[in-house]
C-alpha positions, -999 to 999 in steps of 0.1 A, spaced: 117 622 120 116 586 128 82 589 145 66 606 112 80 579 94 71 551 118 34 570 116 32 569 82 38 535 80 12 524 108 -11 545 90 -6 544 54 -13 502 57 -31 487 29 -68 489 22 -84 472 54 -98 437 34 -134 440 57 -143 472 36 -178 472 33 -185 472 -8 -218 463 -11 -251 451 6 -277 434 -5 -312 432 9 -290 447 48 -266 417 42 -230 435 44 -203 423 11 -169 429 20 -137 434 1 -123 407 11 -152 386 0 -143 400 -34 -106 388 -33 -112 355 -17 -136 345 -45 -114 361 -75 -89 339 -60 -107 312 -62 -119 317 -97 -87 323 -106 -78 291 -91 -107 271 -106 -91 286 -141 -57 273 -135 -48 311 -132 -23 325 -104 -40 327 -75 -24 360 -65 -30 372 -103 -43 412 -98 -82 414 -104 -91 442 -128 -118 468 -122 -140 452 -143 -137 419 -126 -145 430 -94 -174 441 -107 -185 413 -124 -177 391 -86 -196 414 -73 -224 401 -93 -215 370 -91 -219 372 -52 -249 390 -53 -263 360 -78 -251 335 -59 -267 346 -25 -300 354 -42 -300 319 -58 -292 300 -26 -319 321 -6 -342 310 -37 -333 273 -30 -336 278 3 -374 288 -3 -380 262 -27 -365 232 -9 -339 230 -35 -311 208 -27 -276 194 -41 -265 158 -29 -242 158 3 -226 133 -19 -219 155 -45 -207 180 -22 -184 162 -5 -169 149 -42 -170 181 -54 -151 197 -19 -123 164 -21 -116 174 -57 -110 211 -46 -93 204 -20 -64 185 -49 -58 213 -65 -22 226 -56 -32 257 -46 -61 247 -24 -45 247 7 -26 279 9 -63 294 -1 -84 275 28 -54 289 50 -49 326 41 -84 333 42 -85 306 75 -115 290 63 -131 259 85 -141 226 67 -178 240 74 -172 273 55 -154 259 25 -182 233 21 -204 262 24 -185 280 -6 -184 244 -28 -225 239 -20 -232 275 -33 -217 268 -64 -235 233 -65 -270 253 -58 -266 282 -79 -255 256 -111 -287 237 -97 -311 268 -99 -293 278 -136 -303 248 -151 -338 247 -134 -345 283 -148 -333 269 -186 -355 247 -187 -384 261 -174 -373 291 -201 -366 268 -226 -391 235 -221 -384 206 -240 -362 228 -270 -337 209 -283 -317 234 -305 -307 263 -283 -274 276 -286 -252 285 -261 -257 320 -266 -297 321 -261 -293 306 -229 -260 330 -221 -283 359 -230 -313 343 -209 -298 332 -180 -282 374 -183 -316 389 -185 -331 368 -155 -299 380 -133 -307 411 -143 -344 409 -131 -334 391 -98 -312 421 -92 -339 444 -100 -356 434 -69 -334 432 -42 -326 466 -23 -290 472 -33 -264 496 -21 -228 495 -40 -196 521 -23 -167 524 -41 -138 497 -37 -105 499 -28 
């Protein structure tokens, strides 16, 4: 009786976090790239950092993932960069957040890798702003939701044509 239970235990652990959930163009997305960057939204949005992602929001980092490593291969090909000075501004003011350092150590992150996360962001806000206004040149009245709704549809197209393959998450 006490092995079945011990057995059951060993085996009925939670979801394994490296669960493959995606990949993009043979690049493998884990689970636990899901939960690491919900947590860090939700840390960004002055949100819980343990707060439950929904369904729907996993989805939509998914997305988010799969934009964000589109965009930075993108700026790789186009010689787009951020400032290292920017970088390193934008990393020290993460790194105040309260909640920063329980994040960069449960998910045991180097000073490398989190820079890596923080110059992502920069690049895909870089490439964003590039797209407006090559979409929109020299427009002064566009409201918010025109370029919500552009930026949308040019995701959409990026996504289009990269060879995707989505599993079921945990």
């Amino acid at each position: 009786m006490i092995f079945a239970l011990l057995s059951l235990m060993f085996f009925s652990q939670a979801v394994p976090l490296e669960t493959v959930v995606a990949s993009m163009n043979n690049r493998a997305i884990t689970y636990s790239e899901i939960l690491q960057e919900g947590e860090l939204l939700n840390i960004e949005n002055n949100f819980p950092p343990e707060t439950p992602l929904s369904t729907e929001m996993k989805q939509t980092i998914l997305e988010l993932i799969f934009f964000r490593i589109i965009a930075f291969e993108e700026a790789r090909e186009h010689e787009i960069t951020v400032d290292e000075k920017l970088v390193k501004q934008k990393v020290e003011t993460y790194k105040k957040n309260v909640n920063m350092k329980a994040f960069i150590k449960k998910y045991e992150l180097t000073d490398f890798e989190f820079k890596t996360i923080i110059k992502m962001r920069l690049i895909t806000d870089k490439i964003t702003t590039r797209f407006l206004e090559q979409k929109f040149p020299k427009e002064k009245h566009i409201s918010e939701e025109e370029k919500r709704k552009a930026v949308e549809d040019w995701k959409k197209n990026l996504l289009k044509r990269q060879k995707i393959m989505i599993y079921p998450m945990p």
